[in-house]
C-alpha positions in Angstrom: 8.5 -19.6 -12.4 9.3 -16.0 -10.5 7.8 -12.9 -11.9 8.9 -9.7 -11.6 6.2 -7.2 -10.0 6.9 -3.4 -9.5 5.0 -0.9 -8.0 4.3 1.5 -4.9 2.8 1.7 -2.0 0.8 5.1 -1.1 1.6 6.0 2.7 -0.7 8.7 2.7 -3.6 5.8 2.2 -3.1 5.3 6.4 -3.7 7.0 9.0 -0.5 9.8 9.0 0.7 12.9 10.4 3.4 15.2 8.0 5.9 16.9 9.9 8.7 19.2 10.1 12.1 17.4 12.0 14.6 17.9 12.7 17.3 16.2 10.8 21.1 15.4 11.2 21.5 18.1 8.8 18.9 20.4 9.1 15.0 20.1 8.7 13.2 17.3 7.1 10.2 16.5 5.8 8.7 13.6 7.8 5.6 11.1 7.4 4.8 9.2 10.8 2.3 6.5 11.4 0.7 6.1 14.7 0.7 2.2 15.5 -2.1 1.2 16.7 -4.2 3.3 14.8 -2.5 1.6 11.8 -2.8 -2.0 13.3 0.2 -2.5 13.0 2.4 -5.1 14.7 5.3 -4.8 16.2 7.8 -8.3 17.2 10.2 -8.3 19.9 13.1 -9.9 20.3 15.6 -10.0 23.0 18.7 -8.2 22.0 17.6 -7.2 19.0 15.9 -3.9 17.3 11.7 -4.3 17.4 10.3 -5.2 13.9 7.3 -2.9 12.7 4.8 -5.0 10.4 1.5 -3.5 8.7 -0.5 -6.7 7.5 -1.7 -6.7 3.5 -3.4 -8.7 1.4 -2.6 -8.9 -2.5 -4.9 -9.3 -5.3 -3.8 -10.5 -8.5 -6.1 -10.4 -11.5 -6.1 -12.9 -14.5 -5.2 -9.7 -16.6 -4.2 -6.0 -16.2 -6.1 -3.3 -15.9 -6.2 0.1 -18.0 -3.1 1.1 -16.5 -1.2 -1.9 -16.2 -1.6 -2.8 -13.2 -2.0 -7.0 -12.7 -2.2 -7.0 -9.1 -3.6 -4.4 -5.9 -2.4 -4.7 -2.0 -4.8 -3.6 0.7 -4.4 -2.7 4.2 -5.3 -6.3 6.2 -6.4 -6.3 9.5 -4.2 -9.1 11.3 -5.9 -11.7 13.5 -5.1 -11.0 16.2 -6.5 -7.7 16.2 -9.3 -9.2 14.4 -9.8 -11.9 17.3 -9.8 -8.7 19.7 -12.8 -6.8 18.1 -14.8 -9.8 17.8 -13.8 -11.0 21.9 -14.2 -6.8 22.8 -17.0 -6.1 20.1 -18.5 -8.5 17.5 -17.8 -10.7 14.9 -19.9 -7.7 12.1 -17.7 -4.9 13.2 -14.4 -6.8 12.9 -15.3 -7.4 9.2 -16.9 -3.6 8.5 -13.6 -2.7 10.0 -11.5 -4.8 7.8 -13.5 -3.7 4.7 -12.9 0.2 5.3 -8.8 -0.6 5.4 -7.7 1.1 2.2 -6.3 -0.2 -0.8 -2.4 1.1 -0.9 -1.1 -0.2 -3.9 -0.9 -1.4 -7.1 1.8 -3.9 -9.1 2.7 -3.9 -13.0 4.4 -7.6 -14.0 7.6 -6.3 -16.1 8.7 -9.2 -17.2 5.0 -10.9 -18.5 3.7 -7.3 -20.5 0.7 -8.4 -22.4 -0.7 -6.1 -24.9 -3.2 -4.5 -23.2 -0.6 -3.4 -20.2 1.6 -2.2 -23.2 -1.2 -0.3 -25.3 -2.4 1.1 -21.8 1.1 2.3 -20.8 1.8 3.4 -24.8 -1.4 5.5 -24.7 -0.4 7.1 -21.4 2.7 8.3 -22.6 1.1 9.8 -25.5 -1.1 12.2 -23.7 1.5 13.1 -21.6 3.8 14.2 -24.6 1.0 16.0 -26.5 0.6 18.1 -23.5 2.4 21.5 -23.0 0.5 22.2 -19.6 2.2 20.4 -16.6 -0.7 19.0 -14.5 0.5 20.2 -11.1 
């Protein structure tokens, strides 16, 4: 049976430079992510645009948390960069390295809500009505 899972993933979480571009029609506001520094893959194919990849791994927990969430995605280091550090380095600082990748994301199930996920969500929503400062 398919689920439906929602949620985001923080860019900000990897390695990034914010930058002023210029766009089509005028400035824009753009995020970049250097590649390598990001692990992140990149597939060729003859005749055909490159593919950019960044490797995850997702959690999901037998139930949600406080906020709702059911399941996390972290940054994964792939292996083949994980097969160069250990060749290069050792087999200690490929894992250290794959343990400081962030966590980027989370996941809600929309179509599974169990009561906590809907208590957790309700109570949000309350403190955000009862407020007349706006937090940012």
């Amino acid at each position: 049976m398919s689920r439906l899972l929602k949620g985001s993933i923080e860019l900000s979480k990897l390695k990034h430079v914010i930058e002023k571009r210029n766009g089509k029609n005028g400035p824009i506001l753009a995020i970049t992510l250097p590649i390598d520094a990001n692990f992140i893959e990149i597939y060729k194919k003859e005749g055909k645009k490159d593919r950019y990849f960044l490797s995850i791994e997702q959690r999901i927990n037998d139930s949600a948390d406080n906020y709702g969430n059911i399941s996390s995605i972290k940054q994964n280091l792939p292996g083949k960069n994980y097969k160069d550090i250990c060749e290069k380095e050792s087999a200690d600082i490929a894992k250290e390295k794959s343990k400081a990748l962030p966590y980027i994301g989370n996941l809600k199930d929309f179509e599974n809500k169990s009561t906590t996920q809907t208590a957790a969500i309700t109570a949000i929503t309350e403190v955000q009505a009862d407020s007349d400062d706006i937090p940012f």
